[in-house]
C-alpha beads as a LAMMPS data file, in Angstrom:
LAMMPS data file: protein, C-alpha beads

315 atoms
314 bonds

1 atom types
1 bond types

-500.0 500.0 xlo xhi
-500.0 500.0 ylo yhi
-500.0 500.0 zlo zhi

Masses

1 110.0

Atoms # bond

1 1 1 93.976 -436.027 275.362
2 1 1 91.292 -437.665 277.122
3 1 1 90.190 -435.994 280.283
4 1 1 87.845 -437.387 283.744
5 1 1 86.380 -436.352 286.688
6 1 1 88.938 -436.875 289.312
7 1 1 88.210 -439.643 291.953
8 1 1 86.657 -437.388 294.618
9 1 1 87.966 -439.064 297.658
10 1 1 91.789 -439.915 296.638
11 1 1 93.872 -440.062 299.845
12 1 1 97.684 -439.964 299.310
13 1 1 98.110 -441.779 302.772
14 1 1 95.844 -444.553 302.311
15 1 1 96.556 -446.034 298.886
16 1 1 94.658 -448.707 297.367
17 1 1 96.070 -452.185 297.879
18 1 1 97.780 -453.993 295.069
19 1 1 99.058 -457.322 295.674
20 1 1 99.829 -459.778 293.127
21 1 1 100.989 -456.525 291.155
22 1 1 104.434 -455.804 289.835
23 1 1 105.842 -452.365 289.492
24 1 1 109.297 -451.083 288.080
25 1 1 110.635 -447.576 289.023
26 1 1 113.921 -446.164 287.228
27 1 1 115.658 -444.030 289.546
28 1 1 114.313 -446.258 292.257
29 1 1 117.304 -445.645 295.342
30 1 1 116.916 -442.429 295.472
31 1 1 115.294 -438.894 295.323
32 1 1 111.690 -438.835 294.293
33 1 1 112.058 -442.275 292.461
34 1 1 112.816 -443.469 296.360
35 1 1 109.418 -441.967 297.669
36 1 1 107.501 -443.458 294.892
37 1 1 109.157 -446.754 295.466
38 1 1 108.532 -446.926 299.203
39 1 1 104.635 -446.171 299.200
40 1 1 103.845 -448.202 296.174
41 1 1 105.806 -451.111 298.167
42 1 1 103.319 -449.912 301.244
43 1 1 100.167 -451.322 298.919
44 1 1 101.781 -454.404 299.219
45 1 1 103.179 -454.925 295.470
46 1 1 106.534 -456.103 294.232
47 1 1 108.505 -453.058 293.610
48 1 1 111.994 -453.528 291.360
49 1 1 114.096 -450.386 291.638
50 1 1 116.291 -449.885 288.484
51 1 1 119.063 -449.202 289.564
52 1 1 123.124 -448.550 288.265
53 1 1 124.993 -448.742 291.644
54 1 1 123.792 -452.051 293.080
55 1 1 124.873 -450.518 296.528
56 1 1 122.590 -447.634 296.777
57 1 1 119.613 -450.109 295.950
58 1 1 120.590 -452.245 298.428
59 1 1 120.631 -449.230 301.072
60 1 1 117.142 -448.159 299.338
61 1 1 115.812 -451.423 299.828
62 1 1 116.916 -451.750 303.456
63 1 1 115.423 -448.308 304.125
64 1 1 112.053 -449.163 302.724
65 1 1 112.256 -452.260 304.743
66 1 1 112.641 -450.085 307.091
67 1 1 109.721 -447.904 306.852
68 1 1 107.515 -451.165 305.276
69 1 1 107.657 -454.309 306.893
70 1 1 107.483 -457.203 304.985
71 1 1 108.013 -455.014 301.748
72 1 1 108.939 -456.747 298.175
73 1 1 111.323 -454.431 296.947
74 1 1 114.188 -456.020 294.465
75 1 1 116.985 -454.608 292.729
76 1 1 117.359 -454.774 288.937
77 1 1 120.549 -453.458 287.469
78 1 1 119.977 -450.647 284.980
79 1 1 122.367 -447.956 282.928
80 1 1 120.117 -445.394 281.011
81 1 1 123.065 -444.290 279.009
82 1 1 124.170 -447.464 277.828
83 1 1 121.444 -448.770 275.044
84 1 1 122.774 -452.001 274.453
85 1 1 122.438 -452.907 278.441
86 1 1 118.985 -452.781 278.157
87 1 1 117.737 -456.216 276.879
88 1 1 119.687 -457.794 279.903
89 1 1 118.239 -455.609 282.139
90 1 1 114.490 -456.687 281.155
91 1 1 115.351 -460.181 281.424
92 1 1 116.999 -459.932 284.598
93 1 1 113.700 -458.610 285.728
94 1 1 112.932 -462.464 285.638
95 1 1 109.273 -461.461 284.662
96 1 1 106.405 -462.600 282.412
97 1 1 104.236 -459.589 282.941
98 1 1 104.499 -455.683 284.311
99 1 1 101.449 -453.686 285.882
100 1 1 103.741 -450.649 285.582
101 1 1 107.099 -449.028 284.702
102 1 1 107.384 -445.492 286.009
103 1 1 110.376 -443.747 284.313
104 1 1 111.625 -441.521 286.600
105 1 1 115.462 -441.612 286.085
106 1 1 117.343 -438.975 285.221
107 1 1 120.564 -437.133 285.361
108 1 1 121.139 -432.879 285.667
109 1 1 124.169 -431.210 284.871
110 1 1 125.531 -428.006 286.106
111 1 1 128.433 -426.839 284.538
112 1 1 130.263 -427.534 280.769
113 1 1 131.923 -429.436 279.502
114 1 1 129.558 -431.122 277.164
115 1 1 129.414 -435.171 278.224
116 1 1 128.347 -437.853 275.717
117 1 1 127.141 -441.410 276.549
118 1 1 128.978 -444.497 275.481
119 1 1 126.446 -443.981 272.468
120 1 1 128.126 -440.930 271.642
121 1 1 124.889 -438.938 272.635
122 1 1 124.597 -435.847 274.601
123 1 1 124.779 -437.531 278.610
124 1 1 121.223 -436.044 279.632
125 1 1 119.341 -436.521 276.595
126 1 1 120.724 -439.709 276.291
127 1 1 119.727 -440.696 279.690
128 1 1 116.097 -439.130 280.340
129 1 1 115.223 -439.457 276.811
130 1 1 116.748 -441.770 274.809
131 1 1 117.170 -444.238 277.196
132 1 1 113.400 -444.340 278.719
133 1 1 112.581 -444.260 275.134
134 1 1 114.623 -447.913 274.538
135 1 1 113.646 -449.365 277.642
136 1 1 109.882 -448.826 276.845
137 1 1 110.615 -450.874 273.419
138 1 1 112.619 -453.570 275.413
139 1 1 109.365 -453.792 277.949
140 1 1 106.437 -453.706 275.493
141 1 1 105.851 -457.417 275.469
142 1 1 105.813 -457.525 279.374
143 1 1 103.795 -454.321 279.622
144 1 1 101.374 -455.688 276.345
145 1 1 100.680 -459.104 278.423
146 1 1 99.010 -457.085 281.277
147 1 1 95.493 -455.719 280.859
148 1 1 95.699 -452.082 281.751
149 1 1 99.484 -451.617 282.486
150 1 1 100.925 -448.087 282.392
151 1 1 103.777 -446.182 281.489
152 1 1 104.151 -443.401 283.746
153 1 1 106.709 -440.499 282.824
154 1 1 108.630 -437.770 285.117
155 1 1 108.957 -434.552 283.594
156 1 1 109.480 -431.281 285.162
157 1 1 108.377 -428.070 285.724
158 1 1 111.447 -427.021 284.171
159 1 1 110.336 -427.914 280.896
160 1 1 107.620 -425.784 280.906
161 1 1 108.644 -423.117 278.953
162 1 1 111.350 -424.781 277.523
163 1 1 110.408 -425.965 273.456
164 1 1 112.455 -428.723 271.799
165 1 1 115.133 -427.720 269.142
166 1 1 114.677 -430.334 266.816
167 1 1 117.686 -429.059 264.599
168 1 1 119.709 -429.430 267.470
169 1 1 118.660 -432.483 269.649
170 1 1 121.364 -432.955 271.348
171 1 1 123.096 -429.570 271.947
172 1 1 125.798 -430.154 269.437
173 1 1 125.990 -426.186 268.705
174 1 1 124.820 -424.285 271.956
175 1 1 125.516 -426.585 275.268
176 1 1 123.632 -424.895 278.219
177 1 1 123.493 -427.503 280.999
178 1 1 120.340 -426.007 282.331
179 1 1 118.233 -425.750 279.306
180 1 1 119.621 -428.708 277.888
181 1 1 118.176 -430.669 280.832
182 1 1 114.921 -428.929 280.369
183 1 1 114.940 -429.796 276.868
184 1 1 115.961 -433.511 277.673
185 1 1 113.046 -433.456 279.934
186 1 1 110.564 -431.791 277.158
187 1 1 111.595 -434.582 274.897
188 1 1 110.794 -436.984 277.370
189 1 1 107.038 -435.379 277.820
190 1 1 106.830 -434.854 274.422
191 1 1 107.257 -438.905 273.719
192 1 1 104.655 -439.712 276.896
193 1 1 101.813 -437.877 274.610
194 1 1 102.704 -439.521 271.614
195 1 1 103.219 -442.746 273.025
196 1 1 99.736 -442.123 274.104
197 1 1 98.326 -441.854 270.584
198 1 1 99.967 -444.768 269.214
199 1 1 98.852 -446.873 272.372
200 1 1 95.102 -445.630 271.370
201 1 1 95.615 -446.095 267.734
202 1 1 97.055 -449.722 268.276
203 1 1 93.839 -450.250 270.261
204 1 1 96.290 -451.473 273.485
205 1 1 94.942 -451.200 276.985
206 1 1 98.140 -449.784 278.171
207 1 1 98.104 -446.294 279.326
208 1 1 100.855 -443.800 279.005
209 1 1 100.455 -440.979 281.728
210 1 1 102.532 -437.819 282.009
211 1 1 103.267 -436.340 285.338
212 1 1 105.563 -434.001 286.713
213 1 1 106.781 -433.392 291.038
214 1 1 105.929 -429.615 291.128
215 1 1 109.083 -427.920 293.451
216 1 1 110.533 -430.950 295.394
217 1 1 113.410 -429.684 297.586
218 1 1 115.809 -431.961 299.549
219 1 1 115.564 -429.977 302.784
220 1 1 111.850 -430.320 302.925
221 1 1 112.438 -434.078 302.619
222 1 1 111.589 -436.296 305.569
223 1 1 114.645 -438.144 306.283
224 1 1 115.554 -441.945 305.430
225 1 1 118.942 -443.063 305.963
226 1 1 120.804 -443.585 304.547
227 1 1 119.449 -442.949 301.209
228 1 1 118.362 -439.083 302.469
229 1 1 119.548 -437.361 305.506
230 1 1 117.566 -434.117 306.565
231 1 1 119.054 -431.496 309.272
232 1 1 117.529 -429.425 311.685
233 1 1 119.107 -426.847 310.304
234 1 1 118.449 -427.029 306.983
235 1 1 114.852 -427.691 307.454
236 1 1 113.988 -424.697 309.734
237 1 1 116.151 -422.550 306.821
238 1 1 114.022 -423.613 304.484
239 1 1 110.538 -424.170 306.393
240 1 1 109.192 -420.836 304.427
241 1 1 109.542 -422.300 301.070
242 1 1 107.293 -424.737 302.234
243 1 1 104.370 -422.593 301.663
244 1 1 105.401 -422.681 297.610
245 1 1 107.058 -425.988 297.086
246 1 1 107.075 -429.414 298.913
247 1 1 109.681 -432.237 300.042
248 1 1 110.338 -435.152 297.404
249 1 1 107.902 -437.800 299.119
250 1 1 105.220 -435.303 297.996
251 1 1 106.453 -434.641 294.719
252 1 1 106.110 -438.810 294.328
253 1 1 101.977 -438.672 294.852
254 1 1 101.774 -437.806 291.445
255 1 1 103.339 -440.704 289.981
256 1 1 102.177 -442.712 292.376
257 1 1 98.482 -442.026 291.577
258 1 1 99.143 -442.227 288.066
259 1 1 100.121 -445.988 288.727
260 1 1 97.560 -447.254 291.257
261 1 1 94.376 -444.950 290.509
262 1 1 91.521 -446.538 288.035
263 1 1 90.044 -442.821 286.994
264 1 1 93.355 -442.170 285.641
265 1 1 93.267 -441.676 281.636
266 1 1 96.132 -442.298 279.167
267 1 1 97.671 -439.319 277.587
268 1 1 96.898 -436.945 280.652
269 1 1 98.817 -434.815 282.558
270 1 1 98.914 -434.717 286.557
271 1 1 100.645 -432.605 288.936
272 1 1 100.609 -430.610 292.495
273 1 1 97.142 -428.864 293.242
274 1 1 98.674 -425.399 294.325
275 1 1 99.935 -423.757 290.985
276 1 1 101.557 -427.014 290.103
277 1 1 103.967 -426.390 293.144
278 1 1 102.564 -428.326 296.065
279 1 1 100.132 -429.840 297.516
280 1 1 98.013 -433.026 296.310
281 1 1 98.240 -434.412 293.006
282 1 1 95.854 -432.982 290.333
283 1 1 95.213 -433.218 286.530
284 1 1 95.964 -430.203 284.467
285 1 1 95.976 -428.869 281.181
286 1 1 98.560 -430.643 279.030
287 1 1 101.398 -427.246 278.520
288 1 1 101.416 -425.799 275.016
289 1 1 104.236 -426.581 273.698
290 1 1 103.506 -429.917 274.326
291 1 1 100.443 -430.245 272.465
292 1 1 102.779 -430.004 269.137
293 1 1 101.971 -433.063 267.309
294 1 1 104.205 -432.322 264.652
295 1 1 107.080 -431.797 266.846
296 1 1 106.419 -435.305 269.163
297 1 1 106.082 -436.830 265.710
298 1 1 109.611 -435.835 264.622
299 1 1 111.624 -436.466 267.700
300 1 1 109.643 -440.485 267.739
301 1 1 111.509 -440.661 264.099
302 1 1 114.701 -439.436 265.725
303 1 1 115.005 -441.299 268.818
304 1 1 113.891 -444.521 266.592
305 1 1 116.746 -443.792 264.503
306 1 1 119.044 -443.128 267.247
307 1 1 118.495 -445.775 269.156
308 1 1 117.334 -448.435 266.779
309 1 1 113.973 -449.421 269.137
310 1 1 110.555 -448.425 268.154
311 1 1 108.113 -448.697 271.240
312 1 1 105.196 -450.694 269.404
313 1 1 101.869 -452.161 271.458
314 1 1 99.410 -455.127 269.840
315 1 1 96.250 -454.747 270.910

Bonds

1 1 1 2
2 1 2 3
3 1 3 4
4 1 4 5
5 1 5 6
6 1 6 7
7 1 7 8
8 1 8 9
9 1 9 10
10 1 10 11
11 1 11 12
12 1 12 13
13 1 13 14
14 1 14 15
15 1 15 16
16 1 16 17
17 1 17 18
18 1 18 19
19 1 19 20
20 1 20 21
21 1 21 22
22 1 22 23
23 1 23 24
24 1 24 25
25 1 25 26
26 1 26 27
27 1 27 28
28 1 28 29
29 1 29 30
30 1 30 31
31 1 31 32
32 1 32 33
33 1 33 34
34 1 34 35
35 1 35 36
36 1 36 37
37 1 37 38
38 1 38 39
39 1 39 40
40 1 40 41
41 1 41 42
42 1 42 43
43 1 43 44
44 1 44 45
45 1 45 46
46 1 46 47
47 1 47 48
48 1 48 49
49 1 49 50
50 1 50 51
51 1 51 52
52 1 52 53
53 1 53 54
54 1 54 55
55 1 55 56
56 1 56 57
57 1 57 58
58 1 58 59
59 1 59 60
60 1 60 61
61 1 61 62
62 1 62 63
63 1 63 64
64 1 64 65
65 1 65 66
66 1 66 67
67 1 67 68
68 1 68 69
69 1 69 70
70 1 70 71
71 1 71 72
72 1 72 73
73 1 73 74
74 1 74 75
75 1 75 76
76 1 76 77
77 1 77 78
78 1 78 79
79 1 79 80
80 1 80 81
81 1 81 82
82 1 82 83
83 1 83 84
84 1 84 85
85 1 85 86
86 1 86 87
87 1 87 88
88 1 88 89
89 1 89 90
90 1 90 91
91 1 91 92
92 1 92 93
93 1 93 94
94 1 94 95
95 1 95 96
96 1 96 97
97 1 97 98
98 1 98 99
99 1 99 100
100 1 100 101
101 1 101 102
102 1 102 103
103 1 103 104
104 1 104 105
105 1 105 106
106 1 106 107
107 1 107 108
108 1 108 109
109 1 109 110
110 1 110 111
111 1 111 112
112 1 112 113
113 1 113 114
114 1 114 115
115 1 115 116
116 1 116 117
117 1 117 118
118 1 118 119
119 1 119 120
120 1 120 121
121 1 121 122
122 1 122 123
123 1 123 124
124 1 124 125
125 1 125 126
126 1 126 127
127 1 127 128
128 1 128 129
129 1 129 130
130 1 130 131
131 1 131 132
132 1 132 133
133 1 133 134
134 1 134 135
135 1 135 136
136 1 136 137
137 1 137 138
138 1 138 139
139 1 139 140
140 1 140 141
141 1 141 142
142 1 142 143
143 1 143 144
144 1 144 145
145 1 145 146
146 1 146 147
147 1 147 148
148 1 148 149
149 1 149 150
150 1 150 151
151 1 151 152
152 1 152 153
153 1 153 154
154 1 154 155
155 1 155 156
156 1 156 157
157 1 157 158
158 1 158 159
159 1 159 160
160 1 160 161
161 1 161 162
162 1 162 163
163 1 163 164
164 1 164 165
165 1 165 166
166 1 166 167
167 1 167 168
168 1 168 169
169 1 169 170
170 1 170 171
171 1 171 172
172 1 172 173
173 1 173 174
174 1 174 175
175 1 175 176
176 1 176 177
177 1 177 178
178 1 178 179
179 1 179 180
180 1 180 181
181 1 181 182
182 1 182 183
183 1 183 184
184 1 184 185
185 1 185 186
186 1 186 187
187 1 187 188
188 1 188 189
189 1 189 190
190 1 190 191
191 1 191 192
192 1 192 193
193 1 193 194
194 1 194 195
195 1 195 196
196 1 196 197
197 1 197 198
198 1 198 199
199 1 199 200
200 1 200 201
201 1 201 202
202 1 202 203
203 1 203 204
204 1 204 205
205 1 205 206
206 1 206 207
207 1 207 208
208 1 208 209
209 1 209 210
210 1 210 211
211 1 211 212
212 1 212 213
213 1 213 214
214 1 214 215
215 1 215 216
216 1 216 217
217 1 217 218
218 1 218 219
219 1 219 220
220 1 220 221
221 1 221 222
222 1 222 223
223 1 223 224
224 1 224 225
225 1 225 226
226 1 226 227
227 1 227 228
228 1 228 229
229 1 229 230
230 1 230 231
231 1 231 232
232 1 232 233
233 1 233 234
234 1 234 235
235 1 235 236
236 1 236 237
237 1 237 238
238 1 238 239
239 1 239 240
240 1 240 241
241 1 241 242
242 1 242 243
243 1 243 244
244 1 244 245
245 1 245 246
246 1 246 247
247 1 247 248
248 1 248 249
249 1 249 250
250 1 250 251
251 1 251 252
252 1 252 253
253 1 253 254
254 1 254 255
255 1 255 256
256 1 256 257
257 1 257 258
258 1 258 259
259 1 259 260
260 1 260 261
261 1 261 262
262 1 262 263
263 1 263 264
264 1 264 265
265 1 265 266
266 1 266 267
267 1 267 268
268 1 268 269
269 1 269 270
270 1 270 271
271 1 271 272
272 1 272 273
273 1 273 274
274 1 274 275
275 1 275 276
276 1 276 277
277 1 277 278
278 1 278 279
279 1 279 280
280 1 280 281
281 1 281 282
282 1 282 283
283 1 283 284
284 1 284 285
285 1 285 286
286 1 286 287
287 1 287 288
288 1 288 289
289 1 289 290
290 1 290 291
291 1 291 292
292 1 292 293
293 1 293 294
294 1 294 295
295 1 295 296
296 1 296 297
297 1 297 298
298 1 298 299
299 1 299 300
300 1 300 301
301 1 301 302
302 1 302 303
303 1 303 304
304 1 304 305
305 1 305 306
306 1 306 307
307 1 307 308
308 1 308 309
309 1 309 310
310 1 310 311
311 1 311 312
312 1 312 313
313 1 313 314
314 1 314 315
């Protein structure tokens, strides 16, 4: 993992500008995905939200309008779950090149019963993994044809202590929605570094970065309706916790520096300065259990043979 000096004088409110750029966020109408969406589209870049409900885009859109006049935000429609959607979904992007994809998608279950996608795979695996794993094979050639492009990929704090079971990949024998999330989103960190090695060993300009939103809570969100709608109430409840976590447009400034800053390196890791809870966005060291080349190595073979893509990069 390649490590820098951190641009001394980053400033999370007054981003770099980037027109003429093109940026794709998965998740993009709501949630963190929203906040990254809405101050990348402040720098003055296109911004396509991916997007299942077509509705909620459109009232993500509106709302960034909203907050960004004159923004470029567009809509392109996108099912995680649903591999063989994908190839329409990149050309409905209607694009010849792609500065940056951030995958930031993802679905968390409570409770049982066990839900499969219309793959047959476990419904959270199949969705922060699997699916980000396809869609970065379905955008290589876009991503490829732009000098220093990046792949940036959510994970979560919840994965932190949380190792893959590679004998059990998709909770077939013990289904805990909790730590099956936490694996799904291991899995998904887990591919970021490896994607990272075989972007270096393929000699490809494209970066693939690893970040993670530290303790984003809903009721220390700013409101924008109607995507998000924050009460008195539930702010001044929850005020203390601000002192150890943050609202979800600060849990974005990772990802959002991971697309737009030039210090950034492939392959490392960045989250909140305080503890990795809050506060500005930081490198770190890349978690243990995610150093496990072995392990990234094995889930690559299994997610290429499970979804029939292999994520590849000319130089």
């Amino acid at each position: 993992m390649s490590s820098v000096p951190e641009t001394p004088h980053w400033d999370v409110h007054r981003l770099p500008r980037a027109e003429g750029r093109c940026f794709l966020v998965t998740g993009g109408n709501a949630g963190i995905g929203y906040f990254v969406a809405e101050q990348l589209a402040a720098t003055g870049a296109t911004v396509v939200l991916g997007s299942r409900d077509p509705a909620r885009a459109g009232a993500a859109s509106a709302a960034i309008r909203s907050r960004v006049p004159g923004a470029d935000v567009r809509h392109a429609p996108l099912d995680l779950a649903d591999l063989a959607s994908l190839p329409a979904t990149v050309d409905a992007l209607g694009l010849d090149r792609l500065d940056a994809v951030v995958h930031n998608a993802g679905v968390a279950l409570d409770h049982p019963p066990r839900r499969e996608s219309v793959n047959g795979h476990e419904l959270m695996f199949a969705t922060n993994h699997l699916g980000h794993f396809a869609l970065t094979h379905h955008l290589a050639p876009l991503l490829a044809a732009t000098p220093g492009s990046r792949i940036v990929t959510t994970g979560s704090f919840a994965a932190k202590s949380e190792p893959l079971d590679l004998e059990d990949l998709q909770s077939t024998r013990d289904y805990r929605p909790k730590r099956t999330y936490a694996r799904s989103k291991t899995a998904q960190m887990l591919f970021a570094l490896e994607l990272d090695r075989r972007l270096r060993a393929a000699g490809s300009t494209t970066l693939s970065v690893l970040v993670h939103p530290g303790g984003a809570l809903d009721s220390l969100t700013p409101s924008r309706p109607p995507v998000h709608v924050r009460t008195a109430g539930a702010r001044l409840r929850h005020l203390p916790l601000g002192l150890v976590v943050q609202g979800k447009d600060a849990g974005a400034w990772p990802a959002v520096r991971a697309v737009l800053d030039p210090a950034v390196r492939g392959g490392q890791l960045w989250g909140p300065r305080a503890f990795g809870l809050r506060g500005t966005p930081r490198t770190e060291p890349v978690w243990g259990h995610l150093r496990d080349t072995a392990a990234a190595a094995r889930l690559w073979a299994a997610s290429r043979e499970l979804t029939g893509t292999d994520p590849s990069f000319a130089g």
